[in-house]
Every structure is written in structure tokens, then in C-alpha cells.
C-alpha positions in Angstrom: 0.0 0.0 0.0 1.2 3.7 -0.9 1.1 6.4 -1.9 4.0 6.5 -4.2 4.0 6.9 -7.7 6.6 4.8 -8.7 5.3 1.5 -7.7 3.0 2.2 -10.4 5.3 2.9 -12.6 6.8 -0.5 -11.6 4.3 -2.5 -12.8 3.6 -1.1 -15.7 6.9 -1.7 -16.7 6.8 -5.1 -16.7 8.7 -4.9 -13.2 7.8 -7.8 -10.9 6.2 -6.5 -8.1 3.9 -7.2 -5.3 0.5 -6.6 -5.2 0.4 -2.4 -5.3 -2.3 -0.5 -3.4 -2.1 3.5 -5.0 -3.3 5.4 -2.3 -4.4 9.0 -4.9 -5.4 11.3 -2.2 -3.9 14.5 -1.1 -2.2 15.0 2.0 -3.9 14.4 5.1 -4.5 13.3 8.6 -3.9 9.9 9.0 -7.3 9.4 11.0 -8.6 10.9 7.8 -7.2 8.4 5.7 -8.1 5.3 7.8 -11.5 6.9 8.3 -11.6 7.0 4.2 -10.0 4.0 3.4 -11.7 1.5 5.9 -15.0 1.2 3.8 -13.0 -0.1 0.8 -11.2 -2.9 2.3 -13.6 -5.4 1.1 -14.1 -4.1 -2.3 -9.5 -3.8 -2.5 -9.3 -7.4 -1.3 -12.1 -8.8 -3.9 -9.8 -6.2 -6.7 -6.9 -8.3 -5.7 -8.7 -11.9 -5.8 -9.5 -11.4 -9.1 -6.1 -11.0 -10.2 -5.7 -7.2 -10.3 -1.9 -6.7 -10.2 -2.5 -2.8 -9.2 -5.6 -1.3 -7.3 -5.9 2.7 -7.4 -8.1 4.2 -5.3 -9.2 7.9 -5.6 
């Protein structure tokens, strides 16, 4: 999970790499972001099942 660009980047690429959770929010509070991200566990983890190699989340 991040927030970095360049794991992106990675995988599209070709680079093998983990599993990569883009994080595309502006900076905030961390309770913020857990208070944001929390609702789309559920929906990341079904993403990832399928065989999604990157999940973006704005």
C-alpha cells in the first residue's frame, strides 16, 4: 500500500512487483485516511482476488 507513484510505474513496466495499493489522495490526517480507506477494504481485497496486479483508489 502507498502512496508513491513509482510502484505504479513498476508495474507497468513489466517490473515484478507485489500486489500495489495506490493510495491518490492528497495529504492528510492519518485518522482521515483510515476513516476514508476502511469502507473499501472489502471491495481492494475482492480487486486483488480477481487478479488485479495494481488497485488505485481515488
Amino acid at each position: 500500500m502507498t502512496k508513491d507513484e513509482d510502484f505504479s510505474i513498476m508495474i507497468s513496466l513489466g517490473v515484478q512487483a507485489p500486489v500495489i495499493v495506490w493510495i491518490r489522495v492528497g495529504n492528510t490526517r492519518r485518522r482521515a485516511l483510515i476513516e476514508w480507506f476502511e469502507p473499501l477494504v472489502d471491495h481492494v481485497i475482492e480487486m486483488i482476488e480477481t487478479g488485479n496486479r495494481l488497485v488505485e483508489l481515488r
